[in-house]
C-alpha positions in Angstrom: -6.8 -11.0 -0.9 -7.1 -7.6 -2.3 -4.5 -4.3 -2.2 -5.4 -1.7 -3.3 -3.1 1.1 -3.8 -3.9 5.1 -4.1 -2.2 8.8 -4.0 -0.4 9.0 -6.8 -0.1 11.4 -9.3 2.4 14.1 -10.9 4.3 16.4 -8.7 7.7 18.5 -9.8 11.0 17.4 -8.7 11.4 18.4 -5.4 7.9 17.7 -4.3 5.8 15.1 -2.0 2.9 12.4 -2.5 1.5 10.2 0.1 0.6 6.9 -1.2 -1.6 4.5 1.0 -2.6 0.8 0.5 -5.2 -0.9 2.1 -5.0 -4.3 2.1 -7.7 -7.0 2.7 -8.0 -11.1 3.3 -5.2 -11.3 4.8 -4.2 -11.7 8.7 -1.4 -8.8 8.5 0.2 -8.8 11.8 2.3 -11.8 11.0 3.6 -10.1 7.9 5.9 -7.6 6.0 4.0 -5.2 3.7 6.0 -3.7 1.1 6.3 -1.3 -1.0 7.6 -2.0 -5.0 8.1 0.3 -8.0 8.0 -0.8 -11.5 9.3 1.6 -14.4 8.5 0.6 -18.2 10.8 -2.4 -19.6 11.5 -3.3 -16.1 10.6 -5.6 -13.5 9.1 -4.8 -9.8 11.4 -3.8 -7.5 11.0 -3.5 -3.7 11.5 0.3 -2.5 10.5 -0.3 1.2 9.4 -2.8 3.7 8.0 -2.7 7.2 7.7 -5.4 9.4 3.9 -5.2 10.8 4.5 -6.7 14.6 7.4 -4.5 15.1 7.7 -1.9 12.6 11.0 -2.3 11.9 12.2 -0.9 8.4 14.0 -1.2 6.0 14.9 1.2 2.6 16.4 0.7 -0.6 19.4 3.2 -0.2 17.9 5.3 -2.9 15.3 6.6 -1.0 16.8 6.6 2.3 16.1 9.8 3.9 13.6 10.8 2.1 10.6 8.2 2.2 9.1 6.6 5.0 6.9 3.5 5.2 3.9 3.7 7.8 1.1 1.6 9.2 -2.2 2.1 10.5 -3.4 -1.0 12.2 -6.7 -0.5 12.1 -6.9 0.2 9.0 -5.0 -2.4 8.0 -3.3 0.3 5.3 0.3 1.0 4.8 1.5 4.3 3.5 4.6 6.1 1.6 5.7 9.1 2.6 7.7 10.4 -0.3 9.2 13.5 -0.1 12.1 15.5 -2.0 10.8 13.3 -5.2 13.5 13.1 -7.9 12.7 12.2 -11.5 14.1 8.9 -11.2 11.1 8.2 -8.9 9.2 8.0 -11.7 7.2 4.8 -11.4 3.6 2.4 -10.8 4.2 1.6 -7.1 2.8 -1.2 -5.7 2.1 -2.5 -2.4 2.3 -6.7 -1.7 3.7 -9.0 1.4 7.6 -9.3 1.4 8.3 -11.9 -0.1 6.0 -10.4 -2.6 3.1 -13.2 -3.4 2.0 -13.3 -7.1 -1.6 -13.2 -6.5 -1.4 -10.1 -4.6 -0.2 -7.5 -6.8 -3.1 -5.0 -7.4 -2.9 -2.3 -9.8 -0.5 0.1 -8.6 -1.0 3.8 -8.9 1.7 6.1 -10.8 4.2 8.7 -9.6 5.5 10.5 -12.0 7.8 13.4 -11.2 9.0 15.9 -13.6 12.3 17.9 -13.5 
């Protein structure tokens, strides 16, 4: 199993970034890809999950509104639309199943958004 996450970089406040994961080794459409953020001292934290048979949703209430989780089935990818980025965003994101599976975490790509 590999994921492999990309799209990150350093936008000002205010601004958008598409992140995209592609995973691989896994049989996805039984699954819920997710999207976590991890800031320095603390642990992962999920941001966003979708659910890949139905794409239902679901958003941490910080980032309700303005991010959006995606899928391309094909692909087997997921993506983060991020948009109206606030500081506080600030962040390695990571992509993994929901629940997340130790062995899966790749190594994240960093937003980091300045005011």
């Amino acid at each position: 199993v590999q994921m492999v996450e990309s799209g990150g970089g350093m936008v000002q406040a205010g601004g958008s970034l598409r992140l995209s994961c592609a995973a691989s080794g896994l049989t996805i459409w039984y699954l819920t890809m997710a999207w976590y953020r991890q800031t320095p001292g603390q642990g992962r934290t999920l941001v966003a999950r979708l659910r890949w048979m139905d794409n239902s949703t679901f958003y941490i209430d910080s980032v309700k509104g303005r991010f959006t989780i995606t899928k391309d089935n094909a692909r087997s990818t997921i993506y983060l639309q991020m948009t109206s980025l606030k500081p506080e965003d600030t962040a390695i994101y990571y992509c993994n199943t929901d629940p997340a599976d130790a062995c899966y975490w790749g190594r994240g790509t960093q937003v980091t958004v300045s005011s």
